[in-house]
MDAnalysis code that builds the backbone (N, CA, C; Angstrom):
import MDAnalysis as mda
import numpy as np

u = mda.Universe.empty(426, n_residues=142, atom_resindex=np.repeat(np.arange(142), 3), trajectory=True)
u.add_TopologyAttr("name", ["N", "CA", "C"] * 142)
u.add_TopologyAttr("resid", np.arange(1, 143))
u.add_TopologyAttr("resname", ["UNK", "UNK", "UNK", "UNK", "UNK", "UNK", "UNK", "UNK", "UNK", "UNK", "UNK", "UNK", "UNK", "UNK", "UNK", "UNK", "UNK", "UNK", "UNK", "UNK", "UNK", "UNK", "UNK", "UNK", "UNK", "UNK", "UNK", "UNK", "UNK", "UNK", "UNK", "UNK", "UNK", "UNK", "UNK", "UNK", "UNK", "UNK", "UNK", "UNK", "UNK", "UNK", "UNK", "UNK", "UNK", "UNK", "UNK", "UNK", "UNK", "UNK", "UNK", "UNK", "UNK", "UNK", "UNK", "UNK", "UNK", "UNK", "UNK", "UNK", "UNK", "UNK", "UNK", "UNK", "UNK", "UNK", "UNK", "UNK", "UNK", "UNK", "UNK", "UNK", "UNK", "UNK", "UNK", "UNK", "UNK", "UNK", "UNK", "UNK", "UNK", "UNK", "UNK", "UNK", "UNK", "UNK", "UNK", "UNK", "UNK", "UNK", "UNK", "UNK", "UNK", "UNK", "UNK", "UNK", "UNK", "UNK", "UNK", "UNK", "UNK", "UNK", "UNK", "UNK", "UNK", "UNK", "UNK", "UNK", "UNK", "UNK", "UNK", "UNK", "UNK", "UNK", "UNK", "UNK", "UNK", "UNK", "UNK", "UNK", "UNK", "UNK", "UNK", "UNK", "UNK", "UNK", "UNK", "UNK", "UNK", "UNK", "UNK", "UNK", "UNK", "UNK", "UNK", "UNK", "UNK", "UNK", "UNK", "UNK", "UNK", "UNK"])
u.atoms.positions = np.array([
    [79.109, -17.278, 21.636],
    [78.760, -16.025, 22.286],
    [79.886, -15.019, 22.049],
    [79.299, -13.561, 21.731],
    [80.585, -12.684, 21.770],
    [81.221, -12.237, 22.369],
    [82.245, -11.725, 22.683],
    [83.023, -11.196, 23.703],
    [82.941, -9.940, 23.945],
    [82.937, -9.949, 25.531],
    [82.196, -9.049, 26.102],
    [83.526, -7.746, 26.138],
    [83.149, -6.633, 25.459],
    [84.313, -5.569, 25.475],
    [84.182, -4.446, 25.625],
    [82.914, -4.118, 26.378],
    [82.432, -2.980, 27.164],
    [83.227, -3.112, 28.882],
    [83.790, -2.212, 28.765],
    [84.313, -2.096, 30.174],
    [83.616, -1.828, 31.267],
    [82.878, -1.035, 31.461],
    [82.170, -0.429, 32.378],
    [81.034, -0.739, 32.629],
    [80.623, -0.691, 33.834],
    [79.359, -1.578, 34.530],
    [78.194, -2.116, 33.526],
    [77.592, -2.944, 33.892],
    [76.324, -3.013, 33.170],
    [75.223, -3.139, 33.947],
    [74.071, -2.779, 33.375],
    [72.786, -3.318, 34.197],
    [72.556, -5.148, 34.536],
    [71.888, -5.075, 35.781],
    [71.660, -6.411, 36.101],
    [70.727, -6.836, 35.806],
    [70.511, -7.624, 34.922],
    [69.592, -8.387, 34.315],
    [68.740, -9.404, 35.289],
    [68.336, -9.202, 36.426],
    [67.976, -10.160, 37.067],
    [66.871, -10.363, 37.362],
    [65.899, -9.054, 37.929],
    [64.576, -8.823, 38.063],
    [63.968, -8.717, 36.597],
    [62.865, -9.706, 36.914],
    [62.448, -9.275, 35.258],
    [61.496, -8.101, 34.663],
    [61.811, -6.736, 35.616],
    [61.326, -5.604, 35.261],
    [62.207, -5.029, 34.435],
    [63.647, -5.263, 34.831],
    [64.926, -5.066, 34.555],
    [65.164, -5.428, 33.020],
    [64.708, -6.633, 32.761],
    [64.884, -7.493, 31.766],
    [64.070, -7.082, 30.634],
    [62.685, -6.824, 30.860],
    [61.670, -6.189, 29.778],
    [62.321, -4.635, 29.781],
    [62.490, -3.881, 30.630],
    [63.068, -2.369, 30.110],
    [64.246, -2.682, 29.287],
    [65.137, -3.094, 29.671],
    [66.624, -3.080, 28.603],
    [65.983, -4.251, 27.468],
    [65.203, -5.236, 27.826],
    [64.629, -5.467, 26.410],
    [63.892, -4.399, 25.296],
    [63.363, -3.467, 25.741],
    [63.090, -2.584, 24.975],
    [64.256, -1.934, 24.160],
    [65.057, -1.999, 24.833],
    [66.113, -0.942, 24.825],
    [66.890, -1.626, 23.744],
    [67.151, -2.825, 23.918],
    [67.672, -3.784, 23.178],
    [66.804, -3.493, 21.499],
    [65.731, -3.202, 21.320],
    [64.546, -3.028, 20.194],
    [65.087, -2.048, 19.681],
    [65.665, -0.987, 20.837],
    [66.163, 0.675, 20.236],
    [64.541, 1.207, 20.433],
    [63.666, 0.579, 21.720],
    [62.265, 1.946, 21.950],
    [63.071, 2.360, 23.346],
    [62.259, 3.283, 23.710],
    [62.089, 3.536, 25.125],
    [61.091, 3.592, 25.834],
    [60.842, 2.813, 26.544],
    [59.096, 2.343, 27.263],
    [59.051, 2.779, 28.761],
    [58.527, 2.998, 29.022],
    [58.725, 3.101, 30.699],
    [56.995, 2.679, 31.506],
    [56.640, 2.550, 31.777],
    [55.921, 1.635, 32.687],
    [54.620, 3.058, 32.537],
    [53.246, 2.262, 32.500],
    [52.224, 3.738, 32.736],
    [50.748, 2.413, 32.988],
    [50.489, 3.452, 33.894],
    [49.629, 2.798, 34.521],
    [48.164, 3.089, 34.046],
    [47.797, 1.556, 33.844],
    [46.390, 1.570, 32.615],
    [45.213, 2.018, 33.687],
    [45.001, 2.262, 34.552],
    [44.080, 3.113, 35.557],
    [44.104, 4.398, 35.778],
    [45.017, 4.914, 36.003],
    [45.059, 6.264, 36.177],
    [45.572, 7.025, 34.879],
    [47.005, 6.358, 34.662],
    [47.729, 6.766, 32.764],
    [49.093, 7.743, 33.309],
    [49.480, 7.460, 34.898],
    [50.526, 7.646, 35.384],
    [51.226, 7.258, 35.017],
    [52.558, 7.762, 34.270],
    [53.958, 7.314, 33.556],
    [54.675, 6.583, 35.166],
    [55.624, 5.981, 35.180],
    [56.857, 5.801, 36.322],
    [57.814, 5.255, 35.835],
    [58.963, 5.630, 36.439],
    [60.595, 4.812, 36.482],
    [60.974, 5.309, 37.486],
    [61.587, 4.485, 38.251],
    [61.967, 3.018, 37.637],
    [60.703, 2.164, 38.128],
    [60.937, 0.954, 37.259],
    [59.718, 0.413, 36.991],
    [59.231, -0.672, 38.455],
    [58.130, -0.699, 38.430],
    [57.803, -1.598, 39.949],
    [56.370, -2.136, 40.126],
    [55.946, -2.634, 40.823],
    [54.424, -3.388, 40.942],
    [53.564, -2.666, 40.808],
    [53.795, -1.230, 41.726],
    [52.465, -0.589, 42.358],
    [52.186, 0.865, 41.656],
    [51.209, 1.271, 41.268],
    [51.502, 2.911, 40.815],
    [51.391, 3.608, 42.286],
    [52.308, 4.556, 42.299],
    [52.405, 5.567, 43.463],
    [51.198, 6.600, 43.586],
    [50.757, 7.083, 42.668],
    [49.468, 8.000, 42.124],
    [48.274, 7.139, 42.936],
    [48.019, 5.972, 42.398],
    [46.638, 5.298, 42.747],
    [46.624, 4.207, 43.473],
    [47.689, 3.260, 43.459],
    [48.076, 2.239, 44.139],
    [47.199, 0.509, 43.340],
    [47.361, 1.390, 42.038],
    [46.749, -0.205, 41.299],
    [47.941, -1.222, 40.180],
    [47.353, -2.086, 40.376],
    [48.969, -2.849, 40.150],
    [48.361, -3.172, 38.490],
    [47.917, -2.395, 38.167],
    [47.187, -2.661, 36.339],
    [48.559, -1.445, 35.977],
    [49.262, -1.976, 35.490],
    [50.153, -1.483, 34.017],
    [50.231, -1.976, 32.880],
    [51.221, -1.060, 31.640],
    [51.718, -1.484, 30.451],
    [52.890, -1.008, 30.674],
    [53.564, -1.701, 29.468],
    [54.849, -0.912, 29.091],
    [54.864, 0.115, 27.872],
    [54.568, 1.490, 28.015],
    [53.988, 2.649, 26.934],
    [55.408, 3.223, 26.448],
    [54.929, 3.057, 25.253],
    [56.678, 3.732, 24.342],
    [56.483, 5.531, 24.702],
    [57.836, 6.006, 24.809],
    [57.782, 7.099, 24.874],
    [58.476, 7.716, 23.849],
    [58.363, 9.075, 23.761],
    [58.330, 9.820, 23.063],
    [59.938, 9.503, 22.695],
    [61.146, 9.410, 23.621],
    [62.413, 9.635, 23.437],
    [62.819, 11.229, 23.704],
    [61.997, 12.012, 23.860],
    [62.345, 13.242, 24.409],
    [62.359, 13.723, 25.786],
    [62.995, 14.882, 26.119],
    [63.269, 15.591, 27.203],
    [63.825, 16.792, 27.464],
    [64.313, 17.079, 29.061],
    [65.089, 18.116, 28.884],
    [66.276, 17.391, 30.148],
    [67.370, 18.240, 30.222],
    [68.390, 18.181, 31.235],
    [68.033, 18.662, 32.610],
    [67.383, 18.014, 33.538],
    [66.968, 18.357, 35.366],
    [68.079, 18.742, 35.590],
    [69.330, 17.861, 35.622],
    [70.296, 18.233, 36.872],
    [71.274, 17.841, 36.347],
    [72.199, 17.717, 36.667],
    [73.812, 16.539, 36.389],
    [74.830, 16.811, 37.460],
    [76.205, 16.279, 37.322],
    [77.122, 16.846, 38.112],
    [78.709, 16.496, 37.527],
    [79.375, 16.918, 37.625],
    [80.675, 16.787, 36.658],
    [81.743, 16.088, 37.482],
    [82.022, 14.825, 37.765],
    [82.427, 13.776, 38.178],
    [84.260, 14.478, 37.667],
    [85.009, 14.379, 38.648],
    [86.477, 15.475, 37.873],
    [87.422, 13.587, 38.127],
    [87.003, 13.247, 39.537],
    [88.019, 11.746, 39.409],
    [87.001, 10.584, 39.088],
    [87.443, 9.813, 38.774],
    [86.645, 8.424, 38.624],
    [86.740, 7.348, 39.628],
    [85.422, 7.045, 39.976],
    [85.285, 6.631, 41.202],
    [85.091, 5.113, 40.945],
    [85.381, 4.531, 40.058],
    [85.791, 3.402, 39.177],
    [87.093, 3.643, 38.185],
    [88.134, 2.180, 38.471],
    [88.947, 2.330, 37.237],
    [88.094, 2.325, 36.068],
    [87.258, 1.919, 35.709],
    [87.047, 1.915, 34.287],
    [86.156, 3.046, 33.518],
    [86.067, 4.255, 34.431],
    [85.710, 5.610, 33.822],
    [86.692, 6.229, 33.355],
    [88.141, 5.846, 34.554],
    [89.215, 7.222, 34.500],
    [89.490, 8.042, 33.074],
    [89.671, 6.857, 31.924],
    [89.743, 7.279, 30.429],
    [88.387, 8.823, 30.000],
    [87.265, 8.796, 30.980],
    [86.318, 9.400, 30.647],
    [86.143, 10.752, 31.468],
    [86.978, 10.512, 32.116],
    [87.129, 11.947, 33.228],
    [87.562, 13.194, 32.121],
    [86.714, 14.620, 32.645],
    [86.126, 15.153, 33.563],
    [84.695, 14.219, 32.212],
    [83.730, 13.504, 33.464],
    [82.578, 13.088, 32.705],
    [80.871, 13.889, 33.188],
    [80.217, 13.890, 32.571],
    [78.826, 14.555, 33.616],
    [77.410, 13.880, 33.340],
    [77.081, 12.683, 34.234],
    [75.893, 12.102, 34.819],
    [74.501, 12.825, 34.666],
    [74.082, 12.944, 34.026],
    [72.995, 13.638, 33.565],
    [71.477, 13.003, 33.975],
    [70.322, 14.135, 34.773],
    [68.820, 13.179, 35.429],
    [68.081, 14.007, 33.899],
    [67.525, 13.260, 33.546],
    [66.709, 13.776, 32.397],
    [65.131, 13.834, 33.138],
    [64.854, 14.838, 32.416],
    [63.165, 14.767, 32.812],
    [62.909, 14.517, 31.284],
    [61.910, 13.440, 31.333],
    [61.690, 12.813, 29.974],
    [60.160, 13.896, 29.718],
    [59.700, 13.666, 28.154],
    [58.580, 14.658, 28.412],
    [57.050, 13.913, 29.136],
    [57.293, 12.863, 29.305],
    [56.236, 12.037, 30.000],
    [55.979, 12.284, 31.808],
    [57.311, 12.973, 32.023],
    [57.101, 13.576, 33.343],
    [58.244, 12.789, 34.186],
    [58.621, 11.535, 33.751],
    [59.843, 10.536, 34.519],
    [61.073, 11.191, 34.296],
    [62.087, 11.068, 35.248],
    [63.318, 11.051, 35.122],
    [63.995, 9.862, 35.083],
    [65.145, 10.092, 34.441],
    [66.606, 8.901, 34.353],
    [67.469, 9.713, 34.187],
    [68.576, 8.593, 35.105],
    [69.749, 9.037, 35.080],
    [70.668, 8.226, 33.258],
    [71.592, 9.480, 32.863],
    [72.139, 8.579, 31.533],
    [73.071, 9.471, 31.502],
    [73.670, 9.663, 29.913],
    [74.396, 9.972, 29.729],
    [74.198, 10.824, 28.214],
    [75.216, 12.089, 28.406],
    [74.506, 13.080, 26.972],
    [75.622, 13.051, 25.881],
    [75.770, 12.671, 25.211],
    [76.926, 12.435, 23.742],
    [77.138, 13.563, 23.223],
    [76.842, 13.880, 23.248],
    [77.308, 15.283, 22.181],
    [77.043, 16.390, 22.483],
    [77.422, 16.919, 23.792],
    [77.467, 18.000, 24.640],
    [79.076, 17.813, 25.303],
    [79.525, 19.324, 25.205],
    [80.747, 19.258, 26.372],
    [80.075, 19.479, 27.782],
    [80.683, 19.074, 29.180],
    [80.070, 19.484, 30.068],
    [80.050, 20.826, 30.171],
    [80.746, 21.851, 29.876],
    [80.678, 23.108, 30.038],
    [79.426, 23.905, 29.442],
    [79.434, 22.968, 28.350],
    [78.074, 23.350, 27.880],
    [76.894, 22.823, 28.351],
    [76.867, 22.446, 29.322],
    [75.423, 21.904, 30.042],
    [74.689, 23.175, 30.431],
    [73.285, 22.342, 30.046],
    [72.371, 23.359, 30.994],
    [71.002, 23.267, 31.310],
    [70.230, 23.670, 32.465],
    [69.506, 23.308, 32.439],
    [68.242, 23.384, 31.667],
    [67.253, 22.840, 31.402],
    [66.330, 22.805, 29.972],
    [66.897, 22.295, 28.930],
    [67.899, 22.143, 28.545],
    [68.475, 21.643, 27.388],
    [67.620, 20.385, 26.349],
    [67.317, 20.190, 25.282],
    [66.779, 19.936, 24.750],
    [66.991, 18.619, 24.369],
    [66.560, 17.270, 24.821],
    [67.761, 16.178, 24.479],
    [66.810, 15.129, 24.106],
    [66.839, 14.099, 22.951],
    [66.748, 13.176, 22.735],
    [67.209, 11.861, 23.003],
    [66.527, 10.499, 22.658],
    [67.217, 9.275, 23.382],
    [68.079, 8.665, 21.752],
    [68.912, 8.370, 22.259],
    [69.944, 7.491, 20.936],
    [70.146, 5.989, 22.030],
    [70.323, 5.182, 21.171],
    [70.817, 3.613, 21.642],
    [72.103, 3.350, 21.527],
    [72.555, 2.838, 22.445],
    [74.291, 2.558, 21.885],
    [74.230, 0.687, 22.769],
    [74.135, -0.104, 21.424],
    [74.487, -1.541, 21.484],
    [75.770, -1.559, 21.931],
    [76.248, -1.845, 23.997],
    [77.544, -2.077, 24.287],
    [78.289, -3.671, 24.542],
    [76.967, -4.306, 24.193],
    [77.302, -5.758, 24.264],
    [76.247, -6.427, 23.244],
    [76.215, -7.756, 22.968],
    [75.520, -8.048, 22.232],
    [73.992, -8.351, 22.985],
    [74.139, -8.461, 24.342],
    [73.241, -8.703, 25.373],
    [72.358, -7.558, 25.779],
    [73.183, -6.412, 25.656],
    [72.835, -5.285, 26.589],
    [73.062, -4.055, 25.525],
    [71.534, -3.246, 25.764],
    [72.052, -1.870, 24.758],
    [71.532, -0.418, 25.555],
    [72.192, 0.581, 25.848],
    [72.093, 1.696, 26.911],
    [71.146, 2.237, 25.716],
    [70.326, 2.506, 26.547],
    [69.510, 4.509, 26.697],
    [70.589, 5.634, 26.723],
    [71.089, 6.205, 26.014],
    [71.963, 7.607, 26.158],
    [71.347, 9.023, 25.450],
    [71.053, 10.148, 25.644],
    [71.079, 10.893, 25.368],
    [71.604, 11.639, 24.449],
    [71.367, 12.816, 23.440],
    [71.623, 13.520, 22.752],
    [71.173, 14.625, 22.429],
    [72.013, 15.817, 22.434],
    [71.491, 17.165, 22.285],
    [70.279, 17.124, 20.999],
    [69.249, 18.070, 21.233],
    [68.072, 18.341, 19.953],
    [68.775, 19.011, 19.371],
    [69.114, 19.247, 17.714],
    [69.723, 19.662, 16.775],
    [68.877, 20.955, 16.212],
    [68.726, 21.873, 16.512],
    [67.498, 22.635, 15.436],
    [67.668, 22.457, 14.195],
    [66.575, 22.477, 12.853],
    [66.655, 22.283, 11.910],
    [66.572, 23.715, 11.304],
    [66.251, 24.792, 12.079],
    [66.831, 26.006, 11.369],
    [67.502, 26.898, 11.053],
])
């Protein structure tokens, strides 16, 4: 087994809702839960749809797009193992499926945040076990 050399928290692998999402993630898709009755997207993922209350889902790939809802610019680290990452900014994405997540945006300064911002999903393999959902600014191509 490899050695584990990601510092900073990881997801808990324990519930196996938990386990099929970062398994996706692990693939490099992004799936999030949509409910085969109504066609209600949700995250985080769970038994029941909130919309209709029928426990018929899939796991539906998404687009990988979005925009920037909210964030907030974290100045101390409220863990030793951010401090290296301070001033950092926590970013809620509204995905275009209508869900939010919380992640993280690569290639934005925080100063340059804003809201609507145009952001795509990138994968970053931080263990051999475990691979994050992170964010990335949309590039225009013109």
């Amino acid at each position: 087994m490899a050695e584990r050399t990601y510092k900073r928290s990881l997801p808990r692998l324990r519930d196996p809702m938990a386990v099929a999402f970062y398994g996706h993630c692990k693939n490099h898709e992004l799936r999030f839960q949509r409910c085969t009755d109504c066609q209600a997207w949700r995250h985080v993922p769970r038994d029941l749809c909130a919309k209709c209350g029928s426990f018929n889902w899939e796991w539906a790939k998404s687009a990988g797009k979005g925009k920037v809802f909210s964030w907030t610019t974290a100045m101390q680290p409220m863990l030793p193992p951010f401090a290296d990452a301070i001033p950092y900014s926590p970013v809620v994405i509204e995905m275009d499926e209508g869900v939010r997540m919380v992640s993280w945006l690569t290639n934005v300064a925080n100063d340059d945040l804003r809201l609507g911002l145009p952001v795509e999903v990138e994968f970053e393999d931080v263990t051999p076990e475990v691979t994050l959902p992170k964010f990335k600014k949309v590039v225009s191509s013109q």
